[in-house]
C-alpha positions in Angstrom: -97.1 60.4 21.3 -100.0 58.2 20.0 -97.5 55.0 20.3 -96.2 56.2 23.6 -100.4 56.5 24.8 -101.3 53.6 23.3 -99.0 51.2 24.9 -99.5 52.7 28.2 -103.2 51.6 28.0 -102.0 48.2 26.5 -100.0 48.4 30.1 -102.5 49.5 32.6 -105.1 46.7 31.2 -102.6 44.3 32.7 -101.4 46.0 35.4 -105.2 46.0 37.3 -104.8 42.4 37.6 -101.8 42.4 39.2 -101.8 41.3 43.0 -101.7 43.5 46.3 -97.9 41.8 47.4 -96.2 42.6 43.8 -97.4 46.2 43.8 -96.2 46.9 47.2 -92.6 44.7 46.1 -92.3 47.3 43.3 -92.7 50.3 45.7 -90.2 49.2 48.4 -87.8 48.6 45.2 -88.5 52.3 43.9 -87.9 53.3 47.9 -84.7 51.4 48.0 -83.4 52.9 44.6 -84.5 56.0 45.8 -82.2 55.7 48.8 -79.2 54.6 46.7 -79.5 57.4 43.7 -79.8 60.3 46.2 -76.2 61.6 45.1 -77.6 61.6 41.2 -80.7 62.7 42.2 -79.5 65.7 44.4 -76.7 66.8 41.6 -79.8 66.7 39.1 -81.5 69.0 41.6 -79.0 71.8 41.8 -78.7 72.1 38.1 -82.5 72.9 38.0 -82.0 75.4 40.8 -79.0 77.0 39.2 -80.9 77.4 36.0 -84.1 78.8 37.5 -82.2 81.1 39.7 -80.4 82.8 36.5 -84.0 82.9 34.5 -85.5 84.8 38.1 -87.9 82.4 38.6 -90.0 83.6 42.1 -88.6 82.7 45.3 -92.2 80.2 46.3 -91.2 78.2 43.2 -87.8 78.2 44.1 -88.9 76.2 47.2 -91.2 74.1 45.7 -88.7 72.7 43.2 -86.0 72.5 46.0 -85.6 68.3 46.3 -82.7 68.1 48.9 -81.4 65.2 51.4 -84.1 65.4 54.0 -87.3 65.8 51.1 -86.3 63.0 50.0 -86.0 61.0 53.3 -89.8 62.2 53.7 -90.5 60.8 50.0 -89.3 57.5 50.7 -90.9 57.8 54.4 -94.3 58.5 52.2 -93.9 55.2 49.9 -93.3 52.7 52.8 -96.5 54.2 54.4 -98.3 53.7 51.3 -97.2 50.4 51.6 -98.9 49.7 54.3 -102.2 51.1 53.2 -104.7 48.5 52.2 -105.3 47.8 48.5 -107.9 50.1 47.5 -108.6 47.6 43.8 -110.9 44.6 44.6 -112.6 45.7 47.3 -116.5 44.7 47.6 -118.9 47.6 47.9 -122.1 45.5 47.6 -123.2 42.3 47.3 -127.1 41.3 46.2 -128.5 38.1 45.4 -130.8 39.0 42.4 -132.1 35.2 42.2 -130.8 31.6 43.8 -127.8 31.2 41.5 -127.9 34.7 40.6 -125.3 37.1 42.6 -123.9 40.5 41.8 -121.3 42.4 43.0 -119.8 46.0 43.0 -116.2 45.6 43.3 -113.4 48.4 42.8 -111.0 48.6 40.0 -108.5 50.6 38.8 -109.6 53.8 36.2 -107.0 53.2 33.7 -104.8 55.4 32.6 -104.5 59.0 34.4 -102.4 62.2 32.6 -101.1 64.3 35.4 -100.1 67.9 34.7 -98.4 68.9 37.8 -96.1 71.8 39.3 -92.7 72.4 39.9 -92.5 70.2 43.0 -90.4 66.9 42.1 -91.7 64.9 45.3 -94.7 65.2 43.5 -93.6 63.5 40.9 -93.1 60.5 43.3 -95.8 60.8 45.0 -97.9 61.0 42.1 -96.2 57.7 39.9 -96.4 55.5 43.3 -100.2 56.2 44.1 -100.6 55.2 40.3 -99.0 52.2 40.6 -100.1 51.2 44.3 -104.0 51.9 42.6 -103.0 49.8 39.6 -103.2 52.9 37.4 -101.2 53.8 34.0 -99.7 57.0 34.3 -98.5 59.9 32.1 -96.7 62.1 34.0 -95.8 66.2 32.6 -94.2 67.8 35.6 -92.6 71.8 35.6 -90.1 72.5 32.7 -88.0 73.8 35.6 -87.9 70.6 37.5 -86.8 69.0 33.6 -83.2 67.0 35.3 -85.0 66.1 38.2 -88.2 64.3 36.7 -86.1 62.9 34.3 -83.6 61.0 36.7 -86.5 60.4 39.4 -88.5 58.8 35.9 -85.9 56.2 35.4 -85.4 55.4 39.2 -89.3 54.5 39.2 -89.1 52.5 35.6 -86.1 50.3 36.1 -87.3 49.4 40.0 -90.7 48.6 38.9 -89.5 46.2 36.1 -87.4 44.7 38.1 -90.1 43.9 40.6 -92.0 42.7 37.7 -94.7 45.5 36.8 -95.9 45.6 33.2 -93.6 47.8 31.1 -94.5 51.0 29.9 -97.5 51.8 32.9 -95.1 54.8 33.6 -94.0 57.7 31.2 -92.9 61.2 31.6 -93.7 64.0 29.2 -91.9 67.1 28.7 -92.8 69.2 26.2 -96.1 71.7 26.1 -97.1 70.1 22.9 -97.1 66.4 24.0 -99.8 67.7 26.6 -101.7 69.1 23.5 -101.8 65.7 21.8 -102.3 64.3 25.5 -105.7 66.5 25.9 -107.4 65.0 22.7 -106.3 61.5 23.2 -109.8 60.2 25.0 -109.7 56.9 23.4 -106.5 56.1 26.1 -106.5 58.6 28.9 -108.9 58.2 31.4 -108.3 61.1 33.6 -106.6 63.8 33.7 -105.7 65.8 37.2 -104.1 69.5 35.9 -102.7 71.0 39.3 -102.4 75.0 39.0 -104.1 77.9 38.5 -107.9 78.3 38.0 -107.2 79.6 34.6 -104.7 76.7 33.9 -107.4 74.3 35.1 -110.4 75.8 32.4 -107.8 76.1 29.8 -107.4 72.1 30.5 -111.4 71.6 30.8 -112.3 73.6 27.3 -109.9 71.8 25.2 -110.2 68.0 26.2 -113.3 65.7 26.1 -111.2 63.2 28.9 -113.2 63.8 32.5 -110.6 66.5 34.2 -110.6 66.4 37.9 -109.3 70.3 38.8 -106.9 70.9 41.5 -106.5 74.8 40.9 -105.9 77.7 43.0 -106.0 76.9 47.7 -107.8 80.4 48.5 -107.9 79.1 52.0 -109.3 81.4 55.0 -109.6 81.9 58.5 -112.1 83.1 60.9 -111.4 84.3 64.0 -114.6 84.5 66.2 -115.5 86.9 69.2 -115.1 84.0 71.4 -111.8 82.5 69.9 -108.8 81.8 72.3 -106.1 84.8 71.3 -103.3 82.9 71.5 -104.5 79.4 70.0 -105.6 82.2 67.1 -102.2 83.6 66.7 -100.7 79.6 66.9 -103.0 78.5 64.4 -103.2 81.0 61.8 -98.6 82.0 61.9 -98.5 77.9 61.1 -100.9 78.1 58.8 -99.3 81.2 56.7 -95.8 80.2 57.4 -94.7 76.9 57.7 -94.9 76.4 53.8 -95.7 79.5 52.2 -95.9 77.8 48.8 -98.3 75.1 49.4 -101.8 75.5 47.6 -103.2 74.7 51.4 -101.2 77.8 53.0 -103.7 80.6 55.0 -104.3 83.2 52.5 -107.8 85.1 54.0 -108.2 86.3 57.3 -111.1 86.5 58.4 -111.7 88.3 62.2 -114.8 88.8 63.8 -115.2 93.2 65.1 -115.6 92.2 68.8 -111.8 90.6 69.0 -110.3 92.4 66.1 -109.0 95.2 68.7 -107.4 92.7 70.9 -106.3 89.9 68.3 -105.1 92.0 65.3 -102.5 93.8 67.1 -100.7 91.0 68.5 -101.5 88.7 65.4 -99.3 91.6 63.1 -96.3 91.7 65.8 -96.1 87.9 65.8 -96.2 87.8 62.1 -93.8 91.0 61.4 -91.3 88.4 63.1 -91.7 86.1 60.5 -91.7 89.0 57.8 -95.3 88.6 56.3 -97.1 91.5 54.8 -100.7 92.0 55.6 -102.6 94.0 53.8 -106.4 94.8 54.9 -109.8 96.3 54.4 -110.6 100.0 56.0 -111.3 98.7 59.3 -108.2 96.5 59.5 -106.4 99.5 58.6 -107.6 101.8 61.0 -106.7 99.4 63.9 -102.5 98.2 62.9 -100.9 100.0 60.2 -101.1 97.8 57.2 -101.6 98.7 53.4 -105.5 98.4 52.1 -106.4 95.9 50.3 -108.4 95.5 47.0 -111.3 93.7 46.2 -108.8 91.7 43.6 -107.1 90.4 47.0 -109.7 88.8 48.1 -109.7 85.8 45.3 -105.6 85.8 45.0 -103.8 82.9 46.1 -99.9 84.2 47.2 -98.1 81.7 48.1 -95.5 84.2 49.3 -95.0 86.0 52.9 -98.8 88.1 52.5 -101.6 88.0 54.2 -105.1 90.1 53.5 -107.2 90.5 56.4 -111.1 91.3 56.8 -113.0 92.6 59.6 -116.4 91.0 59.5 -119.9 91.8 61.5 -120.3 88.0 62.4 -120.7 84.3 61.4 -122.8 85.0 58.3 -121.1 87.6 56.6 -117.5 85.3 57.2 -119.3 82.5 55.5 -120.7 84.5 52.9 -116.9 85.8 52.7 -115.4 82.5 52.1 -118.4 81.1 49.6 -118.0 84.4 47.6 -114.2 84.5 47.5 -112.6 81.1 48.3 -111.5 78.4 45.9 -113.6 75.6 48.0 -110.2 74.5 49.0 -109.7 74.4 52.6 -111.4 77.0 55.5 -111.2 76.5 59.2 -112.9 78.5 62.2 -111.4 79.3 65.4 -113.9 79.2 68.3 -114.9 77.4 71.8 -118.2 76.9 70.8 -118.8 73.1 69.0 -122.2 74.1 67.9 -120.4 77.1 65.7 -117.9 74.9 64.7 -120.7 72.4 63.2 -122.5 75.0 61.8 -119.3 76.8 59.7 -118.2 73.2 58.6 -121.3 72.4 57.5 -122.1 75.6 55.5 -118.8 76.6 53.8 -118.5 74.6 50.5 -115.2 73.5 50.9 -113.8 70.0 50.7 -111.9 70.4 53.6 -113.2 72.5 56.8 -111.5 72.4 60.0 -112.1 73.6 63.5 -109.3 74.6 65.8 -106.5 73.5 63.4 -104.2 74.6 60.8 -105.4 74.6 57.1 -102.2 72.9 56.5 -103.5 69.5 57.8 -105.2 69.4 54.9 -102.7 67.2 52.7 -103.1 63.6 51.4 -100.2 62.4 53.9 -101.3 64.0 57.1 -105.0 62.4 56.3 -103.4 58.8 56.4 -103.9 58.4 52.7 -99.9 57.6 52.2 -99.5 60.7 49.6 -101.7 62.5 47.3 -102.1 63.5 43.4 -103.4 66.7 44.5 -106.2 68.2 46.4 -109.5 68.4 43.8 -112.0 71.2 44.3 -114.4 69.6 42.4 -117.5 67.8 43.5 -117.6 64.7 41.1 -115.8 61.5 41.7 -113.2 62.6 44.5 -113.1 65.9 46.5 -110.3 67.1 48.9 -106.8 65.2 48.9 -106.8 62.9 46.4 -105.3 59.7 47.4 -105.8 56.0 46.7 -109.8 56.1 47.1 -109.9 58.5 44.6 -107.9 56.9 42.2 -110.3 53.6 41.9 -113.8 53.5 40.5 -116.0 50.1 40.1 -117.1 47.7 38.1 -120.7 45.4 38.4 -119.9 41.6 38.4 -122.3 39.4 38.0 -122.5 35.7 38.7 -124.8 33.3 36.7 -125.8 29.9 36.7 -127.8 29.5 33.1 -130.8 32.6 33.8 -131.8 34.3 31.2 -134.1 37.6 31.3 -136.8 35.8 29.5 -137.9 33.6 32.4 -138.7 37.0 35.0 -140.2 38.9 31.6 -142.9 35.9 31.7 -142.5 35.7 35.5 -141.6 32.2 35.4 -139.1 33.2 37.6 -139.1 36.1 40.4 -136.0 38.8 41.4 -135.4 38.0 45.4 -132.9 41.5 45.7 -131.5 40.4 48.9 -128.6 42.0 50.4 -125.6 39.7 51.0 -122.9 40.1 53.3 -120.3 38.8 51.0 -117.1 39.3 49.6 -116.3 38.9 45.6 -114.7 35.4 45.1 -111.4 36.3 43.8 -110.3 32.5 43.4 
């Protein structure tokens, strides 16, 4: 595991400096090999199905790890539009002319080498290797034990296709075992990064026992509030997309939150409309007394399901449903349903979330749908990146600075004077 580490940093050193037109060669050759394998990759599939369907895994990770024709037709979809993304390495944030002679730059550059502990979800294992790549990242890659075929066949599609576009060797690797993320975890003198996607607890466990900078994408507690003014049936549109059209994604409704002036009117056709799509809501007294639904605890309240469930809270107004959702949420993604802009301002600027949304489904909030070609998850943290993590977030900087012969010594004895003017100029890259 140390060799394996080692020579992925050796690896990523080179791979920052390669250029913008043989990164995006090496992703239309993983796309195209992709498209050629999906027979072997399918096949590999099913036999991670079948075995997770005789050990009773849960029917939301049974979705999650499903990687059929058409999810793969949307991977490949994701790769040519990160093609098309500008290179987020080399860019110039700022440019100052300390002295005549005398020019510094901020300019982005890759992190280095990122460990990725992610989910059952094998796209993501695509996803996740070609924003690495496309960023000029290293990556070490330790995806679900029940996705185990999968990764590995998706593993050597991405290795051979970058080699044979001409990517260093050995920027890519795929662990597989609980203990090679244990040696992973104390290994700070190569890892840069590492992104644990799960659970809260998952996400401390990761935080506690590694001194490498951890970037958490844990648990989507997202929620909902319905306000007195809110159009009925935009509400029901909104939130029965938002709970159902992927139950198992971490940005899937989870909190409903309704205000007591349109609870009588909305809650009764919200629970016929989702009782058609077979989702269980569960509430607090007042829900309960208006649609016949089971009462919820006060555990509810900070559970993520990602099943067909739904708890629901009747609340006095706009303070008490933010209150709700900076007590309970994850700081995932919360959206408001109103008419009235200056509400909508108001909840997106005080709920401490790093996605908050007005009049939309909380399942906008994903890497691909923001334009950012894909995403290694969705960070709740507020260091670095926040939100979907794409290429942006995947790139820090470095200072360059440009000399002709100064030395400090000549401004300590004011020989010589600082000028701190700002340029409007791009790094020389030749």
């Amino acid at each position: 595991m140390n060799e394996l580490a080692h020579r992925v940093k050796d690896a990523s050193l080179r791979l920052a400096g390669v250029g913008t037109d043989r990164k995006n060669e090496a992703l239309a050759q993983i796309a195209e090999a992709l498209k050629n394998s999906k027979e072997k990759i399918i096949k590999a599939n099913r036999e991670d199905l079948l075995r997770s369907k005789q050990e009773n895994l849960p029917e939301p990770l049974l979705k999650r790890l499903n990687f059929d024709e058409a999810k793969i037709e949307v991977v490949i979809d994701g790769i040519f539009s990160l093609i098309h993304l500008d290179d987020p390495v080399g860019k110039t944030l700022l440019s100052t002319k300390l002295d005549d002679g005398l020019e510094l730059y901020k300019v982005t550059c890759p992190l280095g080498v990122i460990g990725i502990i992610f989910e059952s979800r094998p796209d993501a294992m695509v996803q996740i290797a070609t924003l690495c790549l496309k960023s000029g990242n290293g990556a070490l890659l330790k995806g679900g034990v029940e996705a185990r075929e999968t990764n590995r066949v998706l593993a050597e599609i991405i290795i051979k296709a970058t080699e044979k576009a001409g990517i260093p060797s050995n920027w890519f690797a795929l662990l597989e075992t609980r203990s090679e993320v244990s040696e992973m975890l104390k290994m700070n003198q190569y890892i840069d990064l590492i992104i644990p996607r799960g659970s809260n607890e998952f996400v401390r466990y990761i935080k506690e026992n590694s001194k490498i900078p951890v970037m958490g994408h844990s648990d989507g507690i997202c929620h909902c509030y319905v306000a007195e003014d809110a159009d009925v049936n935009m509400a029901i549109k909104i939130v029965s997309d938002a709970k159902t059209e992927h139950v198992a994604a971490c940005n899937a409704l989870e909190t409903l939150l309704v205000h007591k002036k349109i609870a009588p009117e909305f809650l009764p056709v919200l629970k016929e409309s989702l009782d058609n799509k077979n989702v269980e809501l569960i509430g607090c007294s007042e829900t309960c007394g208006l649609i016949s639904v089971t009462a919820a605890p006060e555990e509810d309240w900070k559970t993520e399901y990602l099943d067909y469930k739904l708890s629901v809270k009747i609340v006095t107004g706009f303070d008490e449903a933010i209150e709700h959702i900076n007590t309970y949420g994850s700081g995932h993604t919360d959206i408001i349903i109103t008419p009235d802009k200056e509400k909508a301002m108001q909840f997106m600027e005080y709920v401490d979330s790093g996605n908050t949304f007005w009049n939309c489904s909380t399942r906008f909030s994903d890497g691909f749908r923001y334009g950012f070609g894909a995403e290694v998850g969705i960070s709740t943290n507020k260091l670095h990146a926040r939100g979907p993590v794409g290429l942006e977030g995947l790139v820090i900087y470095k200072y360059k600075l440009l000399g002709s012969g100064q030395i400090v010594g000549d401004y300590t004895t004011r020989s010589r004077t600082f000028k701190h003017e700002k340029m409007k100029k791009e790094f020389p890259l030749v």
